[in-house]
VOPAGU-2260 file (C-alpha; in pm, 1 decimal, decimal comma):
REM VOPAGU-2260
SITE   aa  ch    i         X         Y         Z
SITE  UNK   A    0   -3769,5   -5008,8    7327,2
SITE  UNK   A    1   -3621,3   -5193,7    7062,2
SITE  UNK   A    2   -3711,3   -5238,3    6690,4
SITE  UNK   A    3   -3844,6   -5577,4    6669,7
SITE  UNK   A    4   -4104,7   -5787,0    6678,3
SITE  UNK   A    5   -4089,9   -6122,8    6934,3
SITE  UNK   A    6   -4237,1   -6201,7    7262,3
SITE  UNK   A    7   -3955,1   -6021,7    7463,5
SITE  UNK   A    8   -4037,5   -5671,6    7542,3
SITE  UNK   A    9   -3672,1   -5480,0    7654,4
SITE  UNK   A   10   -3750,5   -5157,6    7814,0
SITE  UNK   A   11   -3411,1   -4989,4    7771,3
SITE  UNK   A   12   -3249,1   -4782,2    8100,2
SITE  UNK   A   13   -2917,4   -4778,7    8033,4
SITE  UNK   A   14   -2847,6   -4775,2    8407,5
SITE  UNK   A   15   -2794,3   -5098,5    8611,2
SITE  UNK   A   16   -2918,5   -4917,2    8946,7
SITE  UNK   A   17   -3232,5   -4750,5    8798,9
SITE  UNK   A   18   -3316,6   -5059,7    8607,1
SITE  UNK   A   19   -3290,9   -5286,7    8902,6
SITE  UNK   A   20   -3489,4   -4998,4    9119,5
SITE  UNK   A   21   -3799,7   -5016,0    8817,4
SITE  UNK   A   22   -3840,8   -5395,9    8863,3
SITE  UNK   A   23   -3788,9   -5390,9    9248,5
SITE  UNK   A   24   -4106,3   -5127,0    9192,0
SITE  UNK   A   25   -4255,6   -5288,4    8900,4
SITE  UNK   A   26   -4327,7   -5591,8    9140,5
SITE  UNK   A   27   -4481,7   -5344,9    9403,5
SITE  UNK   A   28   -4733,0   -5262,2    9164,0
SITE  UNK   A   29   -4784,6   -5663,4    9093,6
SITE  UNK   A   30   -4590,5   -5686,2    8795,4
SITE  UNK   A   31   -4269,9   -5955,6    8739,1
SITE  UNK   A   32   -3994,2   -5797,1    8547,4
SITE  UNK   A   33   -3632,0   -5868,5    8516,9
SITE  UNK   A   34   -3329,5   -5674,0    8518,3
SITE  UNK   A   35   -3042,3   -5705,5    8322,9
SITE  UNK   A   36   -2714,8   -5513,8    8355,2
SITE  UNK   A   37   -2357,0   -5581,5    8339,2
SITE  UNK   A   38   -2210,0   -5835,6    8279,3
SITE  UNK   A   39   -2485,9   -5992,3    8077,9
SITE  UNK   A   40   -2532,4   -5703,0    7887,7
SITE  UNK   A   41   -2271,8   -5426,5    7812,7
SITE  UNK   A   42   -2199,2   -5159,0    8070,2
SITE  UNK   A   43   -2483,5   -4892,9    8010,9
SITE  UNK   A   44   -2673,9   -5119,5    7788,9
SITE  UNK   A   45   -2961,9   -5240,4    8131,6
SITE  UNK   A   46   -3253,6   -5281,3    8056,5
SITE  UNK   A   47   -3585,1   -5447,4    8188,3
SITE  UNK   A   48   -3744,4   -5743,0    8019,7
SITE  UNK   A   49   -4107,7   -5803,2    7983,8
SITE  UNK   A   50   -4281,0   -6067,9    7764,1
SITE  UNK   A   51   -4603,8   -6034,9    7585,9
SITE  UNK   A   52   -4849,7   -6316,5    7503,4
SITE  UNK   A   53   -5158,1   -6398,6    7313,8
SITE  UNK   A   54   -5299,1   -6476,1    7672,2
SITE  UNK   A   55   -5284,9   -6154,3    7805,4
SITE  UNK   A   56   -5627,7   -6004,2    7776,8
SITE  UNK   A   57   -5670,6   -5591,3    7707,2
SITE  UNK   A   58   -5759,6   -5556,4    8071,5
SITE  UNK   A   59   -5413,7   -5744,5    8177,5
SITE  UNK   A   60   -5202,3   -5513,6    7936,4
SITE  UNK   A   61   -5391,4   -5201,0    8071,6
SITE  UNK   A   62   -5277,3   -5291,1    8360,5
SITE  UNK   A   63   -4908,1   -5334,8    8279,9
SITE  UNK   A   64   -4948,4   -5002,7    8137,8
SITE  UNK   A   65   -5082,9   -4831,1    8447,2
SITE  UNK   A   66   -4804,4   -4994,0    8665,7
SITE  UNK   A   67   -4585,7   -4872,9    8483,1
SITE  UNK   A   68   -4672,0   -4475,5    8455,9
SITE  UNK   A   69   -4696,0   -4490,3    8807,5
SITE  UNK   A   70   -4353,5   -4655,8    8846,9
SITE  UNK   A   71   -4185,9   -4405,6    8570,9
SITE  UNK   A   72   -4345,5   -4077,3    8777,9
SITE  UNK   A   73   -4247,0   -4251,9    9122,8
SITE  UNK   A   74   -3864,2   -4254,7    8958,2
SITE  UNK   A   75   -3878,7   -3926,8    8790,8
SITE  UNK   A   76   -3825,2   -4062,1    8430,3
């Protein structure tokens, strides 16, 4: 992740394959993510985007959380 605080949550991969592969699975799990990669970003600078928001309840963000372990075990990461 990046230093920071705003809404925009970047979950830093470096690689545009694996990062496009994590939201592709992200959304499995019921989760909408976004990839970037080249040529938006630099070349081994992809990443995933999430956003965060007051809305989101501790039972929504638990859930982000879960989908996520699961997706970064079902990658090997």
């Amino acid at each position: 992740m990046l230093p920071g605080e705003h809404p925009i949550v970047p979950i830093m991969l470096d690689d545009a394959a694996l990062a496009s592969q994590f939201a592709a699975a992200m959304l499995d799990e019921g989760i909408y993510v976004v990839a970037f990669s080249y040529p938006v970003l630099p070349k081994g600078k992809s990443r995933i985007r999430t956003q965060m928001s007051a809305a989101l309840s501790e039972a929504d963000i638990k859930f982000a959380l879960q989908a996520f372990g699961r997706v970064k075990r079902q990658l090997n990461l």
